[in-house]
C-alpha positions as a Markdown table, in Angstrom:
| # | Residue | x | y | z |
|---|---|---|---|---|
| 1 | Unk | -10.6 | -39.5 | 12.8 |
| 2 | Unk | -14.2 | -39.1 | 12.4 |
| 3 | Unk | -15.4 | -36.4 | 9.7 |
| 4 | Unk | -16.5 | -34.5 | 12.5 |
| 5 | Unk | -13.6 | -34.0 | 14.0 |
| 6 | Unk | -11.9 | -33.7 | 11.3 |
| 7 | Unk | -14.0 | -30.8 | 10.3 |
| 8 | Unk | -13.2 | -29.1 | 13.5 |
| 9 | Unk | -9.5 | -29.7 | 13.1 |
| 10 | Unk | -10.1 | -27.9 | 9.6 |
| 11 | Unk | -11.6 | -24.8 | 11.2 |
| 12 | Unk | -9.0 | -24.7 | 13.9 |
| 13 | Unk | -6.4 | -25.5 | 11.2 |
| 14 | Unk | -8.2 | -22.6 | 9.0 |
| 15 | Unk | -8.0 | -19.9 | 12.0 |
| 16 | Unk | -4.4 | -21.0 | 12.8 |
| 17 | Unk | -3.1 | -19.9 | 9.5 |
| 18 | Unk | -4.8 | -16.8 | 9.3 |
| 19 | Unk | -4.1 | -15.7 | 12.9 |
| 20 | Unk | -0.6 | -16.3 | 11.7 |
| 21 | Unk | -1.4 | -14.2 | 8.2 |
| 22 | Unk | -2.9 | -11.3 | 10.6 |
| 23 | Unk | -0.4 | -11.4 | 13.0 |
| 24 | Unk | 2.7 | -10.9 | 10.6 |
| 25 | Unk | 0.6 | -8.1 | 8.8 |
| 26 | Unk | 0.4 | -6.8 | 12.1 |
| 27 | Unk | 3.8 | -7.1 | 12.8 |
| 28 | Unk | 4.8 | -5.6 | 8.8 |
| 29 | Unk | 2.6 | -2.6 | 9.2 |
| 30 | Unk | 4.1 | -1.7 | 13.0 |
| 31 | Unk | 7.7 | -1.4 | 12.0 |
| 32 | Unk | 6.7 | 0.4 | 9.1 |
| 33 | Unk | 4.8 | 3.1 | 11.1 |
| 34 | Unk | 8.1 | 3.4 | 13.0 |
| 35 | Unk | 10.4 | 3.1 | 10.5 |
| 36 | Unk | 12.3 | -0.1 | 10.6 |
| 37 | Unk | 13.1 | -1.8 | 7.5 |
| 38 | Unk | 11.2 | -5.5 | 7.0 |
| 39 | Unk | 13.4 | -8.2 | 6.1 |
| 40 | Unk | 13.0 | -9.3 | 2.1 |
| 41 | Unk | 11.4 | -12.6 | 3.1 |
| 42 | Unk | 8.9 | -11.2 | 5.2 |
| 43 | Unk | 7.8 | -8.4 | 2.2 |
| 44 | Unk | 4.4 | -9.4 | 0.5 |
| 45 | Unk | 4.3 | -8.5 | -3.4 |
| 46 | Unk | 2.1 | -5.6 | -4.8 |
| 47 | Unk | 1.2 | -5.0 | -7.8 |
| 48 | Unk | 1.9 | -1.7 | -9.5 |
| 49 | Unk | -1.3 | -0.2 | -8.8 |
| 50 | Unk | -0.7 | -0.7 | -4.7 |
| 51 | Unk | 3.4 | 0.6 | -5.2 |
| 52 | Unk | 2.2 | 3.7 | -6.9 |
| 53 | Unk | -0.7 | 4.0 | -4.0 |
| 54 | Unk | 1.9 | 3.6 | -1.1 |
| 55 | Unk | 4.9 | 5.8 | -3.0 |
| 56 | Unk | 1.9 | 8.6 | -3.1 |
| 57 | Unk | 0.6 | 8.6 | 0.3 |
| 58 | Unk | 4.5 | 8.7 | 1.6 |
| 59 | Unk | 4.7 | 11.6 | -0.4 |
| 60 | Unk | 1.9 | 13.4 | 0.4 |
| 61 | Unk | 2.8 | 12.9 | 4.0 |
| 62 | Unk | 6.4 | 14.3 | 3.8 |
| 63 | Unk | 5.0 | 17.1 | 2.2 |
| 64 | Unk | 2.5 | 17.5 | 5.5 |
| 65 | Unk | -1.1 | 17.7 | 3.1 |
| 66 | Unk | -4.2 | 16.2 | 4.0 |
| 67 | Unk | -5.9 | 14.3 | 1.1 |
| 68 | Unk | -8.0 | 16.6 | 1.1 |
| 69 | Unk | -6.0 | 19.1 | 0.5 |
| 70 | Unk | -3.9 | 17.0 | -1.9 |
| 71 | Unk | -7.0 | 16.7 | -3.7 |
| 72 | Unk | -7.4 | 20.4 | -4.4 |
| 73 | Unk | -3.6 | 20.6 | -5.4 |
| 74 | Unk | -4.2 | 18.2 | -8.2 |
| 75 | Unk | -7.9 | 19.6 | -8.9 |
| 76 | Unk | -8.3 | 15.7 | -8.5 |
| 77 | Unk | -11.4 | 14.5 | -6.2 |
| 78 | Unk | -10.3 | 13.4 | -2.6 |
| 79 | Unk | -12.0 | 9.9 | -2.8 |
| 80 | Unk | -9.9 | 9.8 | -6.5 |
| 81 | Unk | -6.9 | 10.5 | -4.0 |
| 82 | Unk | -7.9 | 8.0 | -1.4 |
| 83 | Unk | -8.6 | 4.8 | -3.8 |
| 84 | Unk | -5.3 | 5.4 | -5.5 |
| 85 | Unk | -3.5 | 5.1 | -2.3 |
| 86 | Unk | -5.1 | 2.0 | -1.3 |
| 87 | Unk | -4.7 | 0.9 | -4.8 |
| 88 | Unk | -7.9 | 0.3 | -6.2 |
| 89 | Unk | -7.2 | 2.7 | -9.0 |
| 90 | Unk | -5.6 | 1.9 | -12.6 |
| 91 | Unk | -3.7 | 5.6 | -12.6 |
| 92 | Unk | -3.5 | 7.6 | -16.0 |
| 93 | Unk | -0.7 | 8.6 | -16.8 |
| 94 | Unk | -2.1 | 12.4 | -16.9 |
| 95 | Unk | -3.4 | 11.8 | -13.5 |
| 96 | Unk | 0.4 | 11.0 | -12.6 |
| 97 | Unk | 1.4 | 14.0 | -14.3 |
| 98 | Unk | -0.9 | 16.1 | -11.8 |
| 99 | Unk | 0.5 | 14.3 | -8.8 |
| 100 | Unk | 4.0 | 14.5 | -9.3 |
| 101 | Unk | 3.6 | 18.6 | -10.5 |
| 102 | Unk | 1.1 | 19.2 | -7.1 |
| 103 | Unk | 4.1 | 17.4 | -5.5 |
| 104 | Unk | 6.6 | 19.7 | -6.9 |
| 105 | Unk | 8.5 | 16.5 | -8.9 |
| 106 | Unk | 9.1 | 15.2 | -12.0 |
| 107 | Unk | 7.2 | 12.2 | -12.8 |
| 108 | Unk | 11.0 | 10.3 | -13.3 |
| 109 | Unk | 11.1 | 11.5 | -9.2 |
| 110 | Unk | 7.8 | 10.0 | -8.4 |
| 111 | Unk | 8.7 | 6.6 | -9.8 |
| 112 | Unk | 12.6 | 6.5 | -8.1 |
| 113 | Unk | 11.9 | 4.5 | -5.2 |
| 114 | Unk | 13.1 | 1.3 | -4.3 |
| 115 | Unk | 9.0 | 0.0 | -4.3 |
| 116 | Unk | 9.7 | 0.0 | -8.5 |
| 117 | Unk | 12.9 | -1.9 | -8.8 |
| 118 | Unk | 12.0 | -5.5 | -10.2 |
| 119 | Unk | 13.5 | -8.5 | -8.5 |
């Protein structure tokens, strides 16, 4: 092969995998939105800022609030509300406190979900 084409096959080799990457993420987040459990090998480790992110927003959904509205619950700013769930946010533990009590749980509640059991 020339290094020509063997740049091209990089590229191509390059889109391949993440065409693959995007099309399993695809695939994850669709059975999630209708409720079907992902096999173990086919789950994608988070760390604990991205568990407690994802364990609030399916909280704050079964209790039917907006962020917004959230927000105002926890006298927390919405955009506060909105990077914790897409886990950009390193949570205090008084912050925590706020959400669980706006949520009407203990804090224990808020962190018994399977998304906090080690492996």
């Amino acid at each position: 092969m020339t290094i020509f084409s063997e740049q091209i096959y990089m590229k191509f080799f390059d889109f391949h995998i993440k065409a693959e990457f995007f099309f399993l993420l695809l695939l994850i987040v669709r059975c999630v939105k209708i409720n079907i459990i992902v096999p173990l090998h086919f789950q994608i480790s988070m760390d604990i800022k991205e568990k407690i992110g994802l364990r609030l927003r399916d909280l704050r959904k079964e209790k039917g609030l907006s962020q917004e509205k959230f927000a105002f619950e926890c006298n927390l700013d919405r955009t506060y509300i909105t990077s914790i769930e897409l886990g950009k946010r390193n949570v205090s533990i008084v912050n925590i406190e706020k959400i669980a009590e706006a949520l009407n749980i203990s804090v224990e509640e808020f962190f018994n979900s399977t998304l906090f059991q080690s492996s």
